[in-house]
N, C-alpha and C positions, 0 to 999 in steps of 0.2 A: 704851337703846341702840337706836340706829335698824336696822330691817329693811331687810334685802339687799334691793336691790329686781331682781326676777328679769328676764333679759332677754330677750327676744321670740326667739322661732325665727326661723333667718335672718339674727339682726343679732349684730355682735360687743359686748365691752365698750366700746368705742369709738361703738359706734352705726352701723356701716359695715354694712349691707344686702347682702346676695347678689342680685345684680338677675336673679331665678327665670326671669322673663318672658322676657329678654332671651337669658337661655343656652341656655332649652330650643327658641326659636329660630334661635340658629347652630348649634345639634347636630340640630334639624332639617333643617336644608341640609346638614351633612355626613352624614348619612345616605344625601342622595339624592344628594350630590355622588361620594361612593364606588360607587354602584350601579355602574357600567361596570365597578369591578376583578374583580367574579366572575360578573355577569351573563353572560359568554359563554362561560363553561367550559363550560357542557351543551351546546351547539352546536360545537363545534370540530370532533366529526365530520362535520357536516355540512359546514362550512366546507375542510375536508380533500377531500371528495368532490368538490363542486364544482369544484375545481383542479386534485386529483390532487396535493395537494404534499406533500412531503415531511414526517418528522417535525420535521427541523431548522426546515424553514420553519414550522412552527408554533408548534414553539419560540420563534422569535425573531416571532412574530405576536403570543405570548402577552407575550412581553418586551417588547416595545415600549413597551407604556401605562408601565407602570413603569419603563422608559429614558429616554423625554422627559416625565413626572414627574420623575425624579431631576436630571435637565438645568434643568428649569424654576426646583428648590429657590433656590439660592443668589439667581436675578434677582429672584423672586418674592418675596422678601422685602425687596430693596430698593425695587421696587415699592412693597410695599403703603406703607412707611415715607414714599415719596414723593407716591403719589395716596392713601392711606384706603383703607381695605376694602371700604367700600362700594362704590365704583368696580368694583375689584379683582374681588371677589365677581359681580359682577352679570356683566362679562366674562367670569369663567373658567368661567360656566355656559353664557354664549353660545359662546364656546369649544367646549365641553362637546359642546353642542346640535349645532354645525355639522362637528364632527367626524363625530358619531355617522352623520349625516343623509348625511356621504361615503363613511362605511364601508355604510351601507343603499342607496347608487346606485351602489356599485363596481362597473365592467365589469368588473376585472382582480383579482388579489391585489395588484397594490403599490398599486393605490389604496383598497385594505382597510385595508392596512397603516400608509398614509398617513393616511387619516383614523383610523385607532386611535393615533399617534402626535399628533396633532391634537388626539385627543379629551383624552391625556396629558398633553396642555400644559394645556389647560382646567382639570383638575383639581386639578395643581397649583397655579395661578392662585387656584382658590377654595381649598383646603385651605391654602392659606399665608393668606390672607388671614382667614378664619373663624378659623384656631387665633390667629393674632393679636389678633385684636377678641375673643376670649375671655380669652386670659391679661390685656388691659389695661383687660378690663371687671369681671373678679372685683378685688375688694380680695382683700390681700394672703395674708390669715390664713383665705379661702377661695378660692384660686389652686389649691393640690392637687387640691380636687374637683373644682375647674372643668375641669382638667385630665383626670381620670377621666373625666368624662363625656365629652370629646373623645375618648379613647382607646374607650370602648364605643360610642359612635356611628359610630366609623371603623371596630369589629369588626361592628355591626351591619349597617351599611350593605354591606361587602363578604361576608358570612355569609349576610344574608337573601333576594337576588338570583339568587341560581342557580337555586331553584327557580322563580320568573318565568319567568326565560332559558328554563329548559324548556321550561316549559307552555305562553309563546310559540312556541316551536318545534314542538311535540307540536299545535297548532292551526294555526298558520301556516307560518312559512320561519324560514329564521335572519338573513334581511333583519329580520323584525320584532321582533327583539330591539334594533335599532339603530334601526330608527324610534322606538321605544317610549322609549330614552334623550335620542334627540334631544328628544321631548317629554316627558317627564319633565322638562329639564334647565331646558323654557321653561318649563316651570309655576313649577318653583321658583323662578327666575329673578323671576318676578313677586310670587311670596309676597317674596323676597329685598327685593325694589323698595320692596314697600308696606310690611315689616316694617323697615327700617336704619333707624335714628337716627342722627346724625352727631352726634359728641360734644361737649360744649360749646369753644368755643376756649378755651387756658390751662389747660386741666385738668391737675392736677398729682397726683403722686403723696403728697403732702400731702393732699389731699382724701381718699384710699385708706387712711390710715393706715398709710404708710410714713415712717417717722423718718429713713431715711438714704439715699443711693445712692452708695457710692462709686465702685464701677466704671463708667466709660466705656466701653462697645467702640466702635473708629475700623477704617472700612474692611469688610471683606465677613466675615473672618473674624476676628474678636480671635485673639491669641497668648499671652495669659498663661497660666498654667500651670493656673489653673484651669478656663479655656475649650475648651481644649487635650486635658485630663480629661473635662470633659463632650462633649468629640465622640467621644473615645472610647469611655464608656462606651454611648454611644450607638448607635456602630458594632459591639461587642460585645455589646448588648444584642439586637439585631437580627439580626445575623450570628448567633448563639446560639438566637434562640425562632423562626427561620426555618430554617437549617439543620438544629436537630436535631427540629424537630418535623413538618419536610416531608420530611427527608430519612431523619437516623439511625433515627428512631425506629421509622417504617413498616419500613425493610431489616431494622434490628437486629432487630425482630417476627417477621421473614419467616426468616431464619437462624436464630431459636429455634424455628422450626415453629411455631408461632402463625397458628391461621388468619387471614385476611384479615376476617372476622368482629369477629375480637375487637380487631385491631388498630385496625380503626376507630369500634371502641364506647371502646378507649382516647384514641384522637385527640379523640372529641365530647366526652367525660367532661371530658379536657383542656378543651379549647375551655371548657366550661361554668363549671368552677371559675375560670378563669381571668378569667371578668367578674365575678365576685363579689370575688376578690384586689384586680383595679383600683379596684374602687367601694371596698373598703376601705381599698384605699393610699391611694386619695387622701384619705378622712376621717383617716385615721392620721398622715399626714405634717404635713398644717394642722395637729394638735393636738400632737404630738410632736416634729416638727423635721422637717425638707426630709431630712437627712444621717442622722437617723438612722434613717429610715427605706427612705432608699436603704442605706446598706449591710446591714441587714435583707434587702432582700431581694436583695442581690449573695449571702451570706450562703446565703439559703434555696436560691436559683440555684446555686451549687457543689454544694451540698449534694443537691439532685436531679439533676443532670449526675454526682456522684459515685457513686449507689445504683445509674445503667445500669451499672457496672463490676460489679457482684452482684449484675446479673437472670438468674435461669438456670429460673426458672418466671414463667410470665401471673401470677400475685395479684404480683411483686416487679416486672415489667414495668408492671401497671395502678399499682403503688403510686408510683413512682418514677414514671411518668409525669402521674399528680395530683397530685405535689409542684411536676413543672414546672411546671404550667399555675397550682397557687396562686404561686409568683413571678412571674406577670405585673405584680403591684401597683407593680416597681418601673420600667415600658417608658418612662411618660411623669414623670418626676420629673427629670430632665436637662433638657426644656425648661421644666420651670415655675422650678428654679433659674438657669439663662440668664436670665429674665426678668425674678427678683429681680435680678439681679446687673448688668443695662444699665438701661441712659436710655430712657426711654418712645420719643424718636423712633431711636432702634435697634432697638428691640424685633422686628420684622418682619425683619432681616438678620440679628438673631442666630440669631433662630428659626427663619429659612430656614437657614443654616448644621448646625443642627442635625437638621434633617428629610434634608438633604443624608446625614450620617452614615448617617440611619435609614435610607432607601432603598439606602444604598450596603453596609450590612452587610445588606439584605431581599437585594439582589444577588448577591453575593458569598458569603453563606453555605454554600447547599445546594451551590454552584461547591466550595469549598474542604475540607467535609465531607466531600462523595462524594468528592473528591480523592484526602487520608486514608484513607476507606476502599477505594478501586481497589489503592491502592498500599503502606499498610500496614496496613488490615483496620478492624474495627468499635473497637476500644477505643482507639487511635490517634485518632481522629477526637475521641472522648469526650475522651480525657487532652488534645488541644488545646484542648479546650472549658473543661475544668476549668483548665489554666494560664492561660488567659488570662483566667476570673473568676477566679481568685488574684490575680493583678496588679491588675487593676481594683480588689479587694475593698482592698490595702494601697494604693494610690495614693489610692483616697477616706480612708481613714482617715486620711493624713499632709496628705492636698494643698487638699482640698474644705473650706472654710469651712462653720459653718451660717449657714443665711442669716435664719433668723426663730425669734423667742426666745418668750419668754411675752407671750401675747395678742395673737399676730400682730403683734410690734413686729420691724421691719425691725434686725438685728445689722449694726453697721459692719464693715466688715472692712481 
């Protein structure tokens, strides 16, 4: 009887490669591509001072970047699907750079504002493009993790900059927190230059060790029902690990007496477990199914939105709040399924459609939460949380296809 012959780390049964080089690469530029979203939260007093402006205007100073990011989603994916990432990429860090360099010579607040809006186009610019040239560079049956580590690179990058932002500040002005991005943005820009490969022409999803593609998306946003479902849960996803972990969770902490201490040794705890969840969704999902691991963790998601209904002490506050943070594993599994489900030259318009949802429930959350709670209090806010992963949890169970069987072989659907 002949011996299994064992197959190399990295490569599937099929002999399909995880191309390591190439990934740890574009998550090195989303790393630094993210740097602007939390780089200048230590500074905004300063920035405050300097003008004399109001909280609202800061408000919508801090809103911004993520306003014309969310503006940018849906074009930027027809983009990249038209010129290549490469292109794409290398602009949305010049972008990036030229923003940053308007917000660092501002005489005025609107040309602050303007160049932070500037800087938001850029990034989405490159963040659409890099997630793209990621999902269509992993084969199929390692797409999940390719996608996890897009997901920690996007936390890292906006997690690890604040303290920069500081220390710049605490040395210089809070001008040099945007010089510092705008050059940042050419550096990488140039690693970006000399590291892109352009892909062979004809490459096909065949070569990937995909057996099937039924679905077409036509036009900006597909409408099938299960397109339809992944923008939603997408929009709920986000609207849910933003609203209630910026918003419920800190008040709801503050109304139990819970010092301020502890609520944000619970928030970092969160934070923490929460890239460990990701890295493990995404090996979970490759090996076990797209679907059954998203509803898993829709699933774990109720079920920690459900335990804040019976915090009435810190150890059932901290519990229930590290339940949230391990359901992260399921944020990026809606666009690695869009990705199975279109035609390689869609692939960028689907996935800007989808980043559209994510930014737009990042929006809209902590808005419609605190809402809830002005007007009918802390558990209100919760109990909309939980129906609405109710519904999501039964719509994937009935509506979502899986999309990949054993050994990474693409399911028709």
């Amino acid at each position: 009887m002949a011996e299994a012959k064992a197959i190399p780390k990295g490569q599937n049964a099929e002999g399909n490669v995880f191309p390591s080089r190439q990934v740890w690469l574009i998550c090195f530029n989303i790393v630094f591509a993210m740097a602007g979203l939390g780089i200048v939260a230590p500074v905004l007093p300063y920035i405050q001072d300097w003008q004399g402006a109001s909280y609202t205007a800061m408000g919508f100073f801090v809103s911004s970047y993520a306003f014309s990011r969310m503006l940018m989603d849906l074009p930027a994916g027809i983009i990249v699907d038209r010129w290549g990432s490469g292109i794409v990429t290398v602009t949305g860090l010049a972008v990036i750079a030229l923003g940053s360099l308007l917000s660092a010579l501002a005489p005025g607040f609107d040309l602050l504002v303007a160049g932070r809006m500037l800087a938001g186009l850029g990034s989405g610019l490159t963040v659409a493009s890099l997630q793209t040239e990621l999902m269509l560079l992993a084969p199929l049956d390692f797409r999940s993790r390719a996608m996890s580590y897009f997901m920690l690179a996007r936390r890292a990058g906006s997690s690890l900059f604040p303290f920069i932002g500081g220390l710049l500040a605490s040395i210089g002005s809070w001008r040099s927190v945007f010089y510092f991005c705008a050059v940042l943005n050419l550096v990488v820009m140039g690693v970006a230059l000399l590291s892109y490969r352009r892909p062979r022409p004809g490459r096909s999803d065949a070569e990937l060790g995909v057996e099937g593609k039924e679905v077409k998306a036509g036009g900006v946003l597909p409408n099938r029902p299960v397109f339809l479902l992944l923008y939603f849960l997408s929009f709920i996803f986000f609207l849910n690990r933003n609203g209630l972990e910026r918003t419920v969770i800190p008040f709801y902490g503050d109304a139990l007496n819970i010092n301020p201490l502890q609520i944000g040794l619970a928030l970092s705890l969160t934070s923490v477990v929460s890239l460990g969840g990701i890295y493990l969704g995404g090996q979970a999902a490759d090996r076990f199914g797209r679907k059954a691991v998203l509803l898993a963790g829709i699933a774990v998601l109720l079920l920690a939105n459900t335990l804040f209904l019976w915090v009435d002490s810190y150890p059932r506050y901290l519990s229930a709040s590290l339940l949230f943070g391990i359901a992260g594993f399921n944020l990026g599994l809606p666009n690695v399924i869009i990705t199975d489900l279109v035609a390689r030259e869609r692939a960028g318009r689907a996935l800007g459609a989808v980043r559209f949802f994510n930014d737009l429930g990042t929006v809209c959350g902590p808005v419609i939460l605190a809402w809830f709670m002005d007007v009918l209090g802390f558990r209100a806010s919760i109990y909309f949380s939980v129906a609405a992963l109710a519904v999501s949890c039964l719509w994937t169970a009935f509506i979502l296809p899986e999309t990949i069987g054993k050994k990474g072989k693409m399911i028709s659907i």
